[in-house]
ZAMARGU-4260 file (C-alpha; in steps of 0.2 Angstrom, whole numbers, plus 5000, padded with zeros to 4 digits):
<rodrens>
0) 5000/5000/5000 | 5016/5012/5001 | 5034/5011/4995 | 5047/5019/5002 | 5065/5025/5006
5) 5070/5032/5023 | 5088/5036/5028 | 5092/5035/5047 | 5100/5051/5047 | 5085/5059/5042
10) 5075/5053/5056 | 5084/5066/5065 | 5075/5080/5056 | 5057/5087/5055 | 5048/5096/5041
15) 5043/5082/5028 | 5032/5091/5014 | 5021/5084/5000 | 5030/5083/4982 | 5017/5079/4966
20) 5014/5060/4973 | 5026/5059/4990 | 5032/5065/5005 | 5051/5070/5006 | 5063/5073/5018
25) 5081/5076/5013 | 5084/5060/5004 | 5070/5051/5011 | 5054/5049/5001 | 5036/5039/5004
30) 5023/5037/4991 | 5006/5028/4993 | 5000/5017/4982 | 4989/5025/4970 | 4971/5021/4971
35) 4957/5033/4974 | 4950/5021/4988 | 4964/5021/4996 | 4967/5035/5010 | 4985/5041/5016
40) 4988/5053/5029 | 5006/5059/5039 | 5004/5063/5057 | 5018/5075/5063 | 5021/5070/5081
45) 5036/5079/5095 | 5052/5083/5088 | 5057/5073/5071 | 5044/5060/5074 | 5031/5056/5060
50) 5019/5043/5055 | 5011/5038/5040 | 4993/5027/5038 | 4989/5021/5021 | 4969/5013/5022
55) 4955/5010/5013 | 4941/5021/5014 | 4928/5012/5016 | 4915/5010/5031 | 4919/4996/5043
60) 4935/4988/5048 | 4949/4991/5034 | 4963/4985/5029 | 4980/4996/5032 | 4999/4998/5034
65) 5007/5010/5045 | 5024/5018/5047 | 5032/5027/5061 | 5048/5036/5060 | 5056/5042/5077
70) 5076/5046/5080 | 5086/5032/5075 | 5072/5020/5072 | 5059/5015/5058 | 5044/5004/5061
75) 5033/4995/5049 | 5017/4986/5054 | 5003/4978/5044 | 4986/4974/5046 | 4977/4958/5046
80) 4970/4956/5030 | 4987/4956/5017 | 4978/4964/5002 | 4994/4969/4996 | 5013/4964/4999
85) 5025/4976/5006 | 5042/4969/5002 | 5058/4976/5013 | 5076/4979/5011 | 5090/4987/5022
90) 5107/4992/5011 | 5117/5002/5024 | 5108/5015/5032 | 5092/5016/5019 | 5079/5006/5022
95) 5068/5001/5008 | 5051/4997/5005 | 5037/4992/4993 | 5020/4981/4989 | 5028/4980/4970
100) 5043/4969/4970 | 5052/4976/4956 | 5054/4992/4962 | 5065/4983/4971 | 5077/4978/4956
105) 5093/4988/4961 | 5094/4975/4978 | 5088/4959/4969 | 5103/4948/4967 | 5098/4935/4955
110) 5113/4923/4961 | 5109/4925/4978 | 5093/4918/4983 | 5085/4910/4999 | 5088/4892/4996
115) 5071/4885/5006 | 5062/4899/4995 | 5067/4890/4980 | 5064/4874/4987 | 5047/4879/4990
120) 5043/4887/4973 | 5052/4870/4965 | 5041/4857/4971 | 5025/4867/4976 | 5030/4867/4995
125) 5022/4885/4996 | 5024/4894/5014 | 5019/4910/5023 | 5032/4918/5027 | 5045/4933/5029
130) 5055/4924/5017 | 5055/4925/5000 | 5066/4920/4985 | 5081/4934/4985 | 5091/4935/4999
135) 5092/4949/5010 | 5073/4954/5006 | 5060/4952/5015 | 5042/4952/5017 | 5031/4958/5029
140) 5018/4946/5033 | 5001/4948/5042 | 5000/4961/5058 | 5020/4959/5059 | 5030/4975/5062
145) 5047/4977/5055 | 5059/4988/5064 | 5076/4996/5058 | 5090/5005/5065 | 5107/5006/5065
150) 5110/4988/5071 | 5100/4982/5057 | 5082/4977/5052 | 5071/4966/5062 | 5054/4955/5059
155) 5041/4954/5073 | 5028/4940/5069 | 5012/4943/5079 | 5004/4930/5091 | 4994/4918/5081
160) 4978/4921/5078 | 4963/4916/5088 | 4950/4904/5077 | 4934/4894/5078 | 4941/4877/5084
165) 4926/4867/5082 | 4908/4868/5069 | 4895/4876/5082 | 4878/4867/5082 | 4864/4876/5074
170) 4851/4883/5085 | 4833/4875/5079 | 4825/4888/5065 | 4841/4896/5060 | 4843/4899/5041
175) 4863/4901/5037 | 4860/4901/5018 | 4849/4917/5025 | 4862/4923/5036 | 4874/4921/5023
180) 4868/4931/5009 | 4864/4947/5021 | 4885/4947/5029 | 4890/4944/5015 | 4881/4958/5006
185) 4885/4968/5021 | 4903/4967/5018 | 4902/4970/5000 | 4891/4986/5003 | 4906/4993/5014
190) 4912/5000/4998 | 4896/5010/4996 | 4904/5028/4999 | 4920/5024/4991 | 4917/5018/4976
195) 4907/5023/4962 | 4912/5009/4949 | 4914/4990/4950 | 4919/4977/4944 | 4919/4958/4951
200) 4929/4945/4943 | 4917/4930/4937 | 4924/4912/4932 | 4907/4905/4934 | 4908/4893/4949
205) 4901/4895/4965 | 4912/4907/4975 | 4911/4923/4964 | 4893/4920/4958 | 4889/4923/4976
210) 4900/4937/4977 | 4891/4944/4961 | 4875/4942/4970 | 4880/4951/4984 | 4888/4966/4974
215) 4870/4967/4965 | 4863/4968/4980 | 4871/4981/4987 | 4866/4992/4972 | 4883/5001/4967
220) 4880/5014/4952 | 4888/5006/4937 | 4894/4987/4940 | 4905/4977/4925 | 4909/4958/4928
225) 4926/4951/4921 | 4932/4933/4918 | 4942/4920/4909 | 4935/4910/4899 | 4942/4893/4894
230) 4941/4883/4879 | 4932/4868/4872 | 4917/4862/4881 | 4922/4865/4896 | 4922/4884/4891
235) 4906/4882/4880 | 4897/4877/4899 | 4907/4890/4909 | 4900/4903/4896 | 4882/4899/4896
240) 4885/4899/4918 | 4890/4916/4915 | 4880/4923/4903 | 4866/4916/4914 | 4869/4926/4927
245) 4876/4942/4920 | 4857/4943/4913 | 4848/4937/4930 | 4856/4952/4938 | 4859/4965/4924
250) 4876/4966/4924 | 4891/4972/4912 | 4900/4958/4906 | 4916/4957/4898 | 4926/4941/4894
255) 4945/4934/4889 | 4950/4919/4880 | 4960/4911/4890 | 4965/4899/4878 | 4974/4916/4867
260) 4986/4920/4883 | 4994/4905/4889 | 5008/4906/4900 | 5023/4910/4891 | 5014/4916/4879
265) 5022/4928/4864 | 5021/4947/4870 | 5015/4940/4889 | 5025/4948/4904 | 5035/4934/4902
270) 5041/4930/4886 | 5046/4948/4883 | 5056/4947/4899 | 5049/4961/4908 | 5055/4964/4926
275) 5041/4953/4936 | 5041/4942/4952 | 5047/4928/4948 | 5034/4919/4958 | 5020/4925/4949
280) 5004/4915/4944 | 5004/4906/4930 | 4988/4914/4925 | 4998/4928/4925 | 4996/4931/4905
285) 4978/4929/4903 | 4975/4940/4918 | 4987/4955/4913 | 4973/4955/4898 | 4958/4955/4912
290) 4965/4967/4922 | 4967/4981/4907 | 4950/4978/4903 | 4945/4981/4918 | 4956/4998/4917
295) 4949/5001/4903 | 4931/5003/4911 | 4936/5013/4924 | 4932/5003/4939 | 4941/5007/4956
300) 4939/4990/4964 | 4938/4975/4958 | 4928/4962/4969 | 4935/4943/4967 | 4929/4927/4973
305) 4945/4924/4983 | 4945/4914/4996 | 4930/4903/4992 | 4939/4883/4995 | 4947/4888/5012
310) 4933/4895/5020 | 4926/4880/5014 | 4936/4867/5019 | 4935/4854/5032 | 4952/4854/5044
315) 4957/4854/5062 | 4964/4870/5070 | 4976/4859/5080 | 4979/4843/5068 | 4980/4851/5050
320) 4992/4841/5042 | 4999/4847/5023 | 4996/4833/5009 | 5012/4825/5002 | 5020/4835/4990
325) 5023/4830/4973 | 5040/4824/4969 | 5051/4833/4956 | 5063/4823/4947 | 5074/4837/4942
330) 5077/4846/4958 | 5096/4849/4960 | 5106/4846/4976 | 5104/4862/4985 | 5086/4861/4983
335) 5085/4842/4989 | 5094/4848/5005 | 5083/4864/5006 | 5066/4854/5007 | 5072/4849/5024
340) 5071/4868/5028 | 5054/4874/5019 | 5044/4873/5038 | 5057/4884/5044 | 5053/4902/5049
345) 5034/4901/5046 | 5021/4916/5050 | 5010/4911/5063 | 4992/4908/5061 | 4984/4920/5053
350) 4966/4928/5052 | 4962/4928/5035 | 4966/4909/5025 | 4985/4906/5022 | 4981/4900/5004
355) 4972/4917/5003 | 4984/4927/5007 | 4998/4920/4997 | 4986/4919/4983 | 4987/4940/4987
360) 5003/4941/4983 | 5005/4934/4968 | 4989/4941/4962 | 4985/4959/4968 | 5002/4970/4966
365) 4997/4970/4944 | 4980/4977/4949 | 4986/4989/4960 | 4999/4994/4947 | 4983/5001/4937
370) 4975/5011/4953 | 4965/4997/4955 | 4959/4991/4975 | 4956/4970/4974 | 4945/4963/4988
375) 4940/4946/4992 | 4923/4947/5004 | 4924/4931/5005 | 4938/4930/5016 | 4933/4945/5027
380) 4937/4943/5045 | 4918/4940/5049 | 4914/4929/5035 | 4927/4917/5040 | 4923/4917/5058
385) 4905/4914/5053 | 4912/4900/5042 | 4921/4891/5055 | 4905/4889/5067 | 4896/4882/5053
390) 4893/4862/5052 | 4903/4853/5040 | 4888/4847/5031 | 4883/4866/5025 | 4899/4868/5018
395) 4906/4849/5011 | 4904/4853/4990 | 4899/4872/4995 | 4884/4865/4999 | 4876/4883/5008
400) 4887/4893/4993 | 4876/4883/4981 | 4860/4882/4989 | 4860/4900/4988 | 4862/4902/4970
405) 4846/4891/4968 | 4837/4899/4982 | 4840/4917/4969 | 4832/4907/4955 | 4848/4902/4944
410) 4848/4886/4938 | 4855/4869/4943 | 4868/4871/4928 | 4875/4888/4937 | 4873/4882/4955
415) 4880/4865/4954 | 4888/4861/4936 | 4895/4843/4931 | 4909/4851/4924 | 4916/4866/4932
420) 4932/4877/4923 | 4950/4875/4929 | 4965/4881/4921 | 4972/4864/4914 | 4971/4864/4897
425) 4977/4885/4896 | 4994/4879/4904 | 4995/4863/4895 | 4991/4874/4879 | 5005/4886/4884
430) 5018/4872/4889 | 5018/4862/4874 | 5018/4877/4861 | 5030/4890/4871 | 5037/4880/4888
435) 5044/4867/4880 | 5055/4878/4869 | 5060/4889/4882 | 5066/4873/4889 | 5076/4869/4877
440) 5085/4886/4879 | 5086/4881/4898 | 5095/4867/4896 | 5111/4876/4887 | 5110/4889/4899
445) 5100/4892/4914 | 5102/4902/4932 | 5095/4888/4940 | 5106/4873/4936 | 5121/4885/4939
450) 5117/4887/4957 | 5113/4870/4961 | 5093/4870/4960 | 5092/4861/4946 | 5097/4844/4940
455) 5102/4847/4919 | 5101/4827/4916 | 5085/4823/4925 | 5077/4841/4917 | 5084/4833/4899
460) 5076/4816/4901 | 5059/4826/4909 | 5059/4838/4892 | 5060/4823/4880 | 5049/4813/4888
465) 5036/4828/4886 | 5040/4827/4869 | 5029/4813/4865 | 5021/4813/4881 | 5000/4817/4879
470) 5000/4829/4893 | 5017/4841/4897 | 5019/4836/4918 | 5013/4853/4922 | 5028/4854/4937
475) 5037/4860/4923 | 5028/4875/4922 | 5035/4881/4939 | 5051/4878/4937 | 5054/4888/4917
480) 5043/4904/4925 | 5056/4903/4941 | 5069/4904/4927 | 5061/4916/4918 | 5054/4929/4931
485) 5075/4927/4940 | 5082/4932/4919 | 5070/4946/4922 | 5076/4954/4935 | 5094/4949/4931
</rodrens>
């Protein structure tokens, strides 16, 4: 919500002013992010002391990230819901700071990377955490607070977060489906004041046709819906759900052929090497196109069904246990002995879904690079407290998500369908056509197997048995858009 570069020796003097889109102070500088809902005010306190609030300006309890410079000493703390990263690096005396990870490119050493980060990105093993996959950044997770002075730059994580431990029984009479659709739609209607245009991400499952619902609901001015569509029949069914309820409640739609931008596609983020996490999702072409559309239209948030599986799922507070990763054959030394490190330096619990939140990160910096806010109402703090009292039954298949499409009059084929969308056959698409000559390139020369991470005989026999294989194994996928996202930033 803010980047940043503050000098120690500045903290020593008052008088910071506003300069076009910052505060300055002698070398120091901080600039909001730029969206209109976003809200960012600098408090002068005694002597040299300041501090800065970037929030959303909405009703209700927001999301935020503060910063408070006193002498000697800057402190950075976030709040619980991790719309947004904020990535930190201390060179020196400077300490620098940004949701936008390449703004960050003067300090990201491509041959020095964090090897459990790489690990994790490798074979899938994702964590929350303050690490991520360049050594000497980090990121500032969930209500953590980040302190610098001149003995260096500090990570507070917070005490875990209190949850639901068990499903509550429900009193006799009680309609959740009912309860449900007025929270949520409260939580959506938030936005009221702030915002005058809309726009909701639509795949046509479940979880944003519920938010979609809500958003109508709460009777916003001007409301455009956005989405992916897939190919072949899959996409024909996913494009009849969508269109279904784009007319049900009046809305704007606009929609993207997913099956055009595959990942690694020709003129996509990452075949033109533009600077780019190198973690980023591997919708990440297809989406680049959604998010100028909805640019394009003007909306200043953008509502997405984020969220919807974890508040879904059934687990135990005190006996989650992660399914077995994958095996990758190709992982190089120093990732085979950095898998016995990816459960180190873990965020506690957090309030909103983990998944969630890392799903934020790699998701919400490119709409926030246009000036637009991303919001998941899903994952609300209320809604998934209200989630976790619920009895399993309600939400094993989305059971109370789906029974309140019907009870809003949609069909069976938009409530429940046979054959719901996933991004498969896009990233197969992309692989076979684009991935596996990229490979190809890999394999004479690659950042990857030069620092030990990858194995260049197993990725060999793993690229020609794709070659006549009827599916590309889609772990490939991870490892050329490490590769690519690093030569990016190199």
């Amino acid at each position: 919500m803010l980047s940043f570069r503050l000098r120690l020796s500045d903290t020593h003097s008052s008088g910071w002013r506003w300069d076009t889109d910052r505060w300055v102070l002698g070398e120091s500088w901080i600039r909001p992010a730029h969206a209109t809902v976003l809200n960012a005010e600098l408090e002068l306190g005694h002597g040299s002391s300041a501090c800065v609030l970037v929030r959303e300006d909405k009703d209700g309890e927001s999301d935020h990230t503060s910063l408070l410079v006193r002498t000697g000493q800057i402190q950075v703390s976030s709040g619980v819901f991790g719309t947004a990263p904020l990535y930190l690096v201390s060179v020196a005396e400077d300490l620098y700071g940004s949701w936008d990870l390449t703004d960050l490119r003067p300090h990201l050493r491509p041959d020095r990377l964090t090897p459990r980060a790489v690990a994790r990105t490798l074979s899938r093993r994702h964590r929350y955490s303050a690490d991520t996959l360049f050594e000497g950044v980090h990121r500032l997770t969930e209500r953590a607070t980040a302190t610098f002075t001149t003995t260096g730059l500090t990570i507070h994580y917070p005490e875990p977060a209190q949850h639901v431990l068990e499903p509550r029984t429900l009193r006799a009479g009680v309609d959740p489906v009912g309860t449900f659709d007025a929270l949520l739609t409260e939580v959506v209607a938030e936005w009221r004041p702030a915002a005058s245009c809309i726009g909701v991400e639509v795949s046509g499952g479940a979880d944003s046709s519920n938010v979609a619902l809500s958003t109508a609901a709460a009777d916003f001015g001007s409301v455009h819906t956005f989405g992916l569509l897939m190919g072949g029949r899959i996409g024909r069914l996913q494009q009849a759900r969508r269109r279904e309820l784009v007319e049900r409640l009046g809305l704007r739609d606009t929609s993207v052929p997913a099956m055009q931008h595959p990942p690694f596609v020709p003129g996509g983020v990452r075949e033109c090497r533009v600077p780019h996490d190198p973690a980023g999702a591997f919708y990440q072409e297809a989406f680049d196109v959604v998010r100028q559309q909805v640019a394009a239209r003007d909306c200043e948030v953008i509502f997405t069904g984020g969220g919807g599986d974890e508040i879904n799922a059934h687990h135990s507070r005190t006996h989650a246990v992660l399914p077995a990763a994958a095996p990758v054959p190709w992982l190089g030394e120093k990732a085979i002995e950095a898998l016995d490190q990816v459960d180190e330096n873990l965020a506690p619990i957090s309030v909103l879904p983990v998944p969630t939140l890392m799903a934020f990160g790699l998701h919400n910096p490119a709409y926030l690079k246009l000036g637009i806010w991303p919001v998941a109402p899903l994952v609300h703090p209320r809604m998934v407290r209200f989630m976790e009292q619920l009895p399993h039954e309600l939400k094993q298949g989305k059971a109370m998500f789906r029974n309140r499409l019907r009870r809003a009059g949609l069909p069976e084929s938009v409530a429940a369908p046979t054959e719901p969308e996933n991004f498969l056959a896009v990233m197969e698409s992309g692989l076979r056509s684009y991935g596996l000559p990229l490979l190809d390139g890999m394999l004479r020369e690659s950042l990857l197997v030069d620092l030990g991470y990858v194995d260049p005989v197993a990725l060999a026999r793993a690229r020609e048995h794709a070659e006549h294989a009827p599916v590309v194994p889609d772990l490939l996928c991870d490892t050329l858009a490490l590769e690519v996202g690093l030569r990016s930033l190199a």
